[in-house]
C-alpha positions in Angstrom: 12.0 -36.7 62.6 8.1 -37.7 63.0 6.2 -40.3 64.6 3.8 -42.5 62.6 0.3 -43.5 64.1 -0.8 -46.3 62.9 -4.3 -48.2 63.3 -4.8 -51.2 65.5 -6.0 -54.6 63.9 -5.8 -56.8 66.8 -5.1 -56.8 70.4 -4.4 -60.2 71.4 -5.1 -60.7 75.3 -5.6 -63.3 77.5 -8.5 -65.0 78.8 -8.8 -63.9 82.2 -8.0 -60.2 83.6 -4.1 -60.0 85.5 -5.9 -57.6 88.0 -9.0 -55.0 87.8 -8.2 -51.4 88.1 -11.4 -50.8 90.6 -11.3 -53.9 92.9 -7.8 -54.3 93.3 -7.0 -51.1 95.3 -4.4 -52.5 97.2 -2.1 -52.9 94.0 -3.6 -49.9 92.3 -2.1 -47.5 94.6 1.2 -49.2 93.6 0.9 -49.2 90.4 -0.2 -45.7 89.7 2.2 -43.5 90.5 4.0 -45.4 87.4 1.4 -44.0 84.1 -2.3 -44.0 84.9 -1.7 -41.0 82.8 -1.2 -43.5 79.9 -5.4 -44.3 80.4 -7.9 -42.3 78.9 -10.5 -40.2 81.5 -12.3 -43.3 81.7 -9.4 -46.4 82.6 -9.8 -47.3 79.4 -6.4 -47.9 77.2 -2.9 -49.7 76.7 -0.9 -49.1 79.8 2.8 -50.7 80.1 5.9 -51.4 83.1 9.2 -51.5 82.7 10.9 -54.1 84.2 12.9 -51.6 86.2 9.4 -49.6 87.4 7.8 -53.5 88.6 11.2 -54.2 90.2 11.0 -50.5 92.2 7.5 -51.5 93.0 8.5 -54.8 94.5 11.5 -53.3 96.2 8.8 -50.6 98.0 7.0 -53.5 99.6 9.9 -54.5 102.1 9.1 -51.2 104.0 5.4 -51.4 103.2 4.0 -54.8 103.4 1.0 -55.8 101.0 -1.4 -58.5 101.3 -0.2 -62.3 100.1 -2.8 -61.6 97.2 -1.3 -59.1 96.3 1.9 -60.0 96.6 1.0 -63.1 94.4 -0.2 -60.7 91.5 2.9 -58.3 91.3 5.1 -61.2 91.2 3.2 -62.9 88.3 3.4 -59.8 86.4 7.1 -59.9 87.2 7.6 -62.8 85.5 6.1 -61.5 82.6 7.8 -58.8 82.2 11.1 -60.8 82.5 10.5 -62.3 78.9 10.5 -58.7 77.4 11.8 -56.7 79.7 8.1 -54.8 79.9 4.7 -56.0 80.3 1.7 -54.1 78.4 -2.1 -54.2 79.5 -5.1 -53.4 77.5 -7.6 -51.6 80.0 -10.8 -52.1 79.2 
């Protein structure tokens, strides 16, 4: 068995960032223990959630409280990710 690589034409995003990787600390510390690894040294990069991992992340803030901004943020990425079952970002 092998696994193709094959080169990117188009990555299709939106017009407005879902969060920022540097200001958004609050959700950042969330969201990393689940694949900054999939960034390159820089933050740069294509880095996806399972539905599962987001719902695990929600379920951790009913003993650790976040901020309503926050909170408004996770549970639009939620969505999201219920059409799928994943979300992806491009990090750039």
């Amino acid at each position: 068995m092998s696994v193709r690589a094959y080169k990117v034409i188009e990555i299709k995003t939106e017009k407005d960032p879902t969060f920022n990787l540097w200001h958004d600390e609050e959700l950042m510390a969330l969201l990393e223990p689940y694949g900054t690894n999939q960034l390159n040294s820089d933050g740069c990069g294509l880095w996806e959630f399972s539905l599962e991992e987001l719902l695990d992340i929600y379920k951790s803030t009913e003993e650790e409280p976040i901020t309503n901004d926050t909170m408004e943020i996770l549970e639009r990425i939620i969505k999201e990710a219920k059409k799928d079952g994943y979300v992806q970002f491009y990090c750039s």
